[in-house]
C-alpha positions as CSV (number, residue, x, y, z in Angstrom):
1,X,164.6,198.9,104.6
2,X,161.7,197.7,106.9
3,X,160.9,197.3,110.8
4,X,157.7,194.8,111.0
5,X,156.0,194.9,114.2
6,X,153.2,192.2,114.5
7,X,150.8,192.9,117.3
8,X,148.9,190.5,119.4
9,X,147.2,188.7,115.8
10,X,144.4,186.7,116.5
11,X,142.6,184.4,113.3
12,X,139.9,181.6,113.7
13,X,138.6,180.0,110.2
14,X,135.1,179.9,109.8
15,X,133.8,175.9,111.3
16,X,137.1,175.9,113.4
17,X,136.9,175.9,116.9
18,X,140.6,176.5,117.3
19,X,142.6,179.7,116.3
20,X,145.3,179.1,114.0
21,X,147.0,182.4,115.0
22,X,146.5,183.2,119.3
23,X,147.7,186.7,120.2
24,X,150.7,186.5,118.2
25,X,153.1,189.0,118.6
26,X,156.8,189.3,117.1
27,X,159.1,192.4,116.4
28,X,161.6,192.0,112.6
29,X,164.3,193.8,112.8
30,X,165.1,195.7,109.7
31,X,167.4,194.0,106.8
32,X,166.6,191.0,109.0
33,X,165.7,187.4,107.9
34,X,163.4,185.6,110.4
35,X,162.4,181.7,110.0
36,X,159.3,180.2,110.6
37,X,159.9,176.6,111.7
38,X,156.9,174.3,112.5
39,X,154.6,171.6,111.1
40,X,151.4,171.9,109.0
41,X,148.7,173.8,111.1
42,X,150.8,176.0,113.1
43,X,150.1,178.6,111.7
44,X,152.9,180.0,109.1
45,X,151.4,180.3,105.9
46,X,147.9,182.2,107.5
47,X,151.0,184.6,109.0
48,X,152.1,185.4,105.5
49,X,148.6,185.6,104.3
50,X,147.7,188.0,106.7
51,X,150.7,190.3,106.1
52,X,150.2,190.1,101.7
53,X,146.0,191.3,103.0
54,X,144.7,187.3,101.3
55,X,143.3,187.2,104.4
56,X,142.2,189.5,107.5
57,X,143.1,189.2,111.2
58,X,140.3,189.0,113.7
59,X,142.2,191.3,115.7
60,X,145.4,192.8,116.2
61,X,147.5,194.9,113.3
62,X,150.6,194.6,111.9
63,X,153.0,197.5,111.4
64,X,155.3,198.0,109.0
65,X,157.7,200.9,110.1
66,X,155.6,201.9,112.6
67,X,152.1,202.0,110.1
68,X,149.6,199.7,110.2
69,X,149.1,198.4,106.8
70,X,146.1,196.4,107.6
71,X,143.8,199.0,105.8
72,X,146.2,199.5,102.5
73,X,145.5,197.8,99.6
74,X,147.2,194.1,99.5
75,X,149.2,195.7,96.0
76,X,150.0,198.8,97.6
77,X,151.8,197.4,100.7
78,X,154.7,196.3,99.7
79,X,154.7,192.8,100.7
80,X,156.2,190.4,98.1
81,X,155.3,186.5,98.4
82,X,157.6,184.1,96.4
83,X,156.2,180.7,96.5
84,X,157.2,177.0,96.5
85,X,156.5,177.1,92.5
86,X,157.8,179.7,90.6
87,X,154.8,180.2,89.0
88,X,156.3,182.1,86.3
89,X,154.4,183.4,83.4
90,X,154.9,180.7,80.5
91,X,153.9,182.9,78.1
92,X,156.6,185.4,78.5
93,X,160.3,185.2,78.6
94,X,162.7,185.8,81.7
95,X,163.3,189.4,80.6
96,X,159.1,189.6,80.3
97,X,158.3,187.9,83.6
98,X,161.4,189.8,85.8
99,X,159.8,192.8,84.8
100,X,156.1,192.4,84.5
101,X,155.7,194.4,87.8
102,X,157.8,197.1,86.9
103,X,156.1,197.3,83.0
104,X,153.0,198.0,85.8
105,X,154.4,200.9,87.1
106,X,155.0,202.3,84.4
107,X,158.7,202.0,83.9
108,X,159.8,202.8,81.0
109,X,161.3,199.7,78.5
110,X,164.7,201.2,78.5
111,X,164.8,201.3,82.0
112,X,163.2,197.7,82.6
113,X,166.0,196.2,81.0
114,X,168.4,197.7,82.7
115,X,167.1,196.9,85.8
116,X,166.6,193.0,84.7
117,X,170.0,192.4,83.3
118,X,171.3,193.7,86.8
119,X,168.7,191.6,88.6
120,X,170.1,188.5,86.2
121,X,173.7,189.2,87.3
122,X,172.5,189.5,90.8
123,X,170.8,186.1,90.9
124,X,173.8,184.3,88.7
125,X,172.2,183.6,85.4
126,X,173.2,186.9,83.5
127,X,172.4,186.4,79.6
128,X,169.2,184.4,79.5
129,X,166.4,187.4,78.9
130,X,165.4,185.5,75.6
131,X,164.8,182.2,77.4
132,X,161.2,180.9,78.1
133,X,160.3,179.7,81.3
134,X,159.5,176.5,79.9
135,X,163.1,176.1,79.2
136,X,164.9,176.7,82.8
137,X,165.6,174.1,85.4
138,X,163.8,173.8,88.8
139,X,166.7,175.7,90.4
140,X,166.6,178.1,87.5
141,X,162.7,178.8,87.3
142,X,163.3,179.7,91.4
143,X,166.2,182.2,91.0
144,X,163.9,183.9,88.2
145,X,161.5,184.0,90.6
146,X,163.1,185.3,93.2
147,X,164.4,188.0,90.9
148,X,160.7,189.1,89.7
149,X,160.2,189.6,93.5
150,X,162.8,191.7,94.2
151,X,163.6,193.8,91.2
152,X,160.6,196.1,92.7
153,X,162.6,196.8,95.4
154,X,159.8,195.4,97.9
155,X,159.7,195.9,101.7
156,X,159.3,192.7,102.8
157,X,160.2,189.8,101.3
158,X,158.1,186.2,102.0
159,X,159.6,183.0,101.2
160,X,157.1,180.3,101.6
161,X,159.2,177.1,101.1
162,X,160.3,178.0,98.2
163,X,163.2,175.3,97.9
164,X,160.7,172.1,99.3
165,X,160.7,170.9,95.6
166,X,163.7,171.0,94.2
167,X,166.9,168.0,94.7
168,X,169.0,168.2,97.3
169,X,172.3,170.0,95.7
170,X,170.5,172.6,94.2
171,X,168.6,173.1,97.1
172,X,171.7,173.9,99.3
173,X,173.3,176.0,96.4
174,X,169.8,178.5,96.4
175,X,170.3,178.9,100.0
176,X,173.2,180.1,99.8
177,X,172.2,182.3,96.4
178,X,169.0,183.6,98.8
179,X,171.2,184.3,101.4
180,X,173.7,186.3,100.1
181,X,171.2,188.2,97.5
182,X,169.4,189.1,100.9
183,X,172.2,190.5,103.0
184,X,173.1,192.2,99.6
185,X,170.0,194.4,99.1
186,X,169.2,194.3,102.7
187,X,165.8,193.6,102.2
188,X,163.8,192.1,105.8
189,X,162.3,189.0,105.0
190,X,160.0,186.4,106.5
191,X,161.0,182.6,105.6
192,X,158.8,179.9,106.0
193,X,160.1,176.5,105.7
194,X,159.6,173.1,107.5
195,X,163.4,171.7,107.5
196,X,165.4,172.4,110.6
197,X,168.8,172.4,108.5
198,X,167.7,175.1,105.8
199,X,166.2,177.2,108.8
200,X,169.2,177.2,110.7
201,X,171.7,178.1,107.5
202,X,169.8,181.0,106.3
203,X,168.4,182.7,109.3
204,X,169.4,185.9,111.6
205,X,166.8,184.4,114.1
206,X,164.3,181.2,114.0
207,X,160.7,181.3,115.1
208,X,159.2,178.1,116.1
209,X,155.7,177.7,115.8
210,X,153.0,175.2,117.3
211,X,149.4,175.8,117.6
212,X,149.7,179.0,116.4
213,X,152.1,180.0,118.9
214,X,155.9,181.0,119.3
215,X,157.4,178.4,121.5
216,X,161.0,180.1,120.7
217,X,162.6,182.3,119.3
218,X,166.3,183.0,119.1
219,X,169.8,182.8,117.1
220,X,170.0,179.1,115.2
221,X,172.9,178.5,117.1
222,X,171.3,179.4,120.5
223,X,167.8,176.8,119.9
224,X,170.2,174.5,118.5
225,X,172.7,173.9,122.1
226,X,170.3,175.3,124.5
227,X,166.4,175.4,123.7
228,X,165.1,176.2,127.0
229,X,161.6,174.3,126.8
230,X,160.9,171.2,126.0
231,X,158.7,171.7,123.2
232,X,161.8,173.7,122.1
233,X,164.1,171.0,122.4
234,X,162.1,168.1,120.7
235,X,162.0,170.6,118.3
236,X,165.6,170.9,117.7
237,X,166.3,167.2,117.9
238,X,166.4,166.6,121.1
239,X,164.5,163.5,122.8
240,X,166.3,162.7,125.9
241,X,165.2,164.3,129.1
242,X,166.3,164.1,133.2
243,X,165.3,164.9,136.5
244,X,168.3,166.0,139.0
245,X,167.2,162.7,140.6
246,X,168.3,160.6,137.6
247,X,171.9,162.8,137.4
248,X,174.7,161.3,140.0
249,X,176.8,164.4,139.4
250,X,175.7,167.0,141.9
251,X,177.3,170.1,141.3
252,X,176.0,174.0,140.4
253,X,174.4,173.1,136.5
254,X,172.3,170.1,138.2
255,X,172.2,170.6,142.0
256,X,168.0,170.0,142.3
257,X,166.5,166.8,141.7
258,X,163.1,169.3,140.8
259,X,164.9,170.7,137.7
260,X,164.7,168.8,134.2
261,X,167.8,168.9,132.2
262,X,168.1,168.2,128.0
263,X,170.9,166.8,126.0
264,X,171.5,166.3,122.1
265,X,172.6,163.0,121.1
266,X,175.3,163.8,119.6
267,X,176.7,164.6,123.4
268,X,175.4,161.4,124.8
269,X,177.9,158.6,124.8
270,X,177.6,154.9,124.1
271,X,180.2,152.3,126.4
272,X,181.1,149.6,128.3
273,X,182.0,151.2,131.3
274,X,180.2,152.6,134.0
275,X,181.1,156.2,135.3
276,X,179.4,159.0,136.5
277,X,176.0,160.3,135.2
278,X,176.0,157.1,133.6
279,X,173.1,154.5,133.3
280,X,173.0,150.8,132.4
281,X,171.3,149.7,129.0
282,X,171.0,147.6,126.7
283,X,171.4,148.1,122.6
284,X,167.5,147.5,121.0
285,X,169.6,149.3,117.5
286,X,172.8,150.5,116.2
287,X,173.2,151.8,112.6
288,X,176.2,153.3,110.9
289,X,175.3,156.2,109.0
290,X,178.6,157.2,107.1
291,X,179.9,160.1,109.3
292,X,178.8,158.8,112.6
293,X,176.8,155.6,114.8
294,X,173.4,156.5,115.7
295,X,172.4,154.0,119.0
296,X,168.8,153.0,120.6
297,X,169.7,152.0,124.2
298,X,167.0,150.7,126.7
299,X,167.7,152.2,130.3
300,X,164.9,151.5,132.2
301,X,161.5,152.3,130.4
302,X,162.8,154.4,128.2
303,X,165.1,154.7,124.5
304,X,167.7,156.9,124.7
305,X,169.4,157.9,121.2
306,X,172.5,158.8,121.0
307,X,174.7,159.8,117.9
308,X,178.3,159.1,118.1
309,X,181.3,160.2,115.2
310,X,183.1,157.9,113.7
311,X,185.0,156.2,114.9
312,X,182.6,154.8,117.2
313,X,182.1,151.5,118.3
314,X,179.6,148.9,117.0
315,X,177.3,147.0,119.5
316,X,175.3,143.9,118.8
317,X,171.8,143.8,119.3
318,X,171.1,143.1,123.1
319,X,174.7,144.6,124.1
320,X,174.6,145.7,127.8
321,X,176.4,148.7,127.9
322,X,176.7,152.4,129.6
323,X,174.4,155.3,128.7
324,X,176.8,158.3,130.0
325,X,175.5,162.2,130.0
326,X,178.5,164.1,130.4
327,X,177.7,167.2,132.9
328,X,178.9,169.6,130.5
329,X,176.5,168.9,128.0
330,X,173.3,169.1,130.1
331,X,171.3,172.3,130.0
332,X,168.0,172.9,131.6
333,X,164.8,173.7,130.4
334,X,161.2,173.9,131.1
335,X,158.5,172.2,130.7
């Protein structure tokens, strides 16, 4: 399919003293889907804007196999945006609005229907060309979508949150319908998307983003254990945070008291005994939440969170009890 290759990009809006984008630089692999992860104003959406030519870079270029496509026509390059609405055409029918764009090349009718009945047994609604758009379900109206952005066989795909509106089941069963359509037709695709779960199921690789900047980029299950920053790590969930002082267990994975080691909650245990790389606290919270006990503990001047699986004990408020940070779990990062 397609290699992207974005190249130092740099983009300021008019009256902003900031860039949103500071010599932003990442390679896609090809058949590759890359996640954007990161909150409003870090840049994601100008990304994709830049790449469909709505808007310009100040400088830099952006390659697709090699070419720069920064001086091709924004319908001539290929790019394919599918949005958080479907925005389907409600004057025409599924068959109608899957193949608008071909009907624009100039495919012939025989061979527009052939290609939409396969795109609608690709997508998992196979049998519904008739139907207006006013008549399909959220999940429905998306998969259509996604189907009118594929069937022209684009070379880069952009999903820009396209699953932030719908309810939670069908939300999980479209990621897995994206994800397998994708690895399917191989297509390289860009998705944009602010929750950490939906990033981590349907990406090859994650890009986090803040200030218009990657802070890290890896394999989901590589940020998720061992983010090596600490932007990185409160990223990923992480909030608690030690210096080799703090750590009583001196051995090669935390032998400097100048180093600062992470660790997820869900490694931190909550008890009544003291051991090593443990700390005394008290309980400020403690909340069962089904499948596991999330804990607030005061050690020191500081709340550590914790996040224990059932079963797990429950402390009253004002318990004194043992923080411990088993040594295993610790990984360092920077700051």
């Amino acid at each position: 399919m397609t290699t992207v290759n974005i190249i130092s990009l740099n983009k300021t809006y008019p009256n902003q003293l900031a860039p949103v984008l500071k010599d932003f630089s990442l390679s896609i692999h090809d058949g590759e889907m890359v996640a954007f992860l990161g909150p409003s104003g870090s840049g994601k959406s100008t990304l994709l804007k830049l790449i469909t030519g709505i808007e310009r870079p100040d400088s830099g270029d952006i390659q697709f196999d090699g070419t720069s496509i920064l001086n091709i026509d924004p319908n001539k390059r290929g790019a394919v945006l599918m949005f958080q609405k479907s925005y389907l055409f409600p004057f025409l029918n599924v068959e109608d609005n899957i193949g608008f764009g071909l009907k624009v090349q100039g495919m012939s009718s025989e061979s527009i229907r052939a290609e939409v009945k396969r795109m609608l047994n690709l997508i998992g609604l196979p049998g519904i060309e008739k139907r207006k758009s006013g008549q399909l379900s959220g999940g429905e109206g998306q998969r259509v979508a996604l189907a009118r952005a594929l069937v022209t066989n684009p070379k880069l795909l952009l999903l820009d949150e396209p699953l932030s509106s719908l309810d939670t089941s069908v939300r999980m069963n479209l990621q897995e319908a994206i994800r397998n359509i994708q690895r399917e037709l191989g297509v390289t695709t860009i998705f944009v998307t602010h929750d950490l779960g939906e990033a981590m199921a349907m990406s090859d690789r994650m890009a986090l983003l803040l200030n218009g900047e990657i802070v890290a980029l890896d394999k989901p299950e590589n940020l998720f254990h061992r983010p090596r920053s600490v932007a990185a790590a409160r990223f990923m969930g992480v909030s608690t945070f030690l210096d080799g002082n703090q750590l009583t267990v001196k051995n090669e994975a935390c032998s400097s008291s100048e180093k600062l080691f992470a660790i997820r909650p869900e490694h931190i245990r909550v008890q009544k005994e003291g051991c090593e790389n443990s700390m005394q606290g008290f309980v400020s919270d403690c909340v069962f939440r089904g499948e596991y006990i999330e804990y607030q503990v005061d050690v020191n001047d500081a709340t550590v969170r914790a996040r224990m699986p059932m079963p797990a004990p429950m402390f009253p408020h004002g318990e004194q009890v043992f923080v411990n940070f088993p040594k295993e779990h610790l990984f360092e990062v920077q700051n």
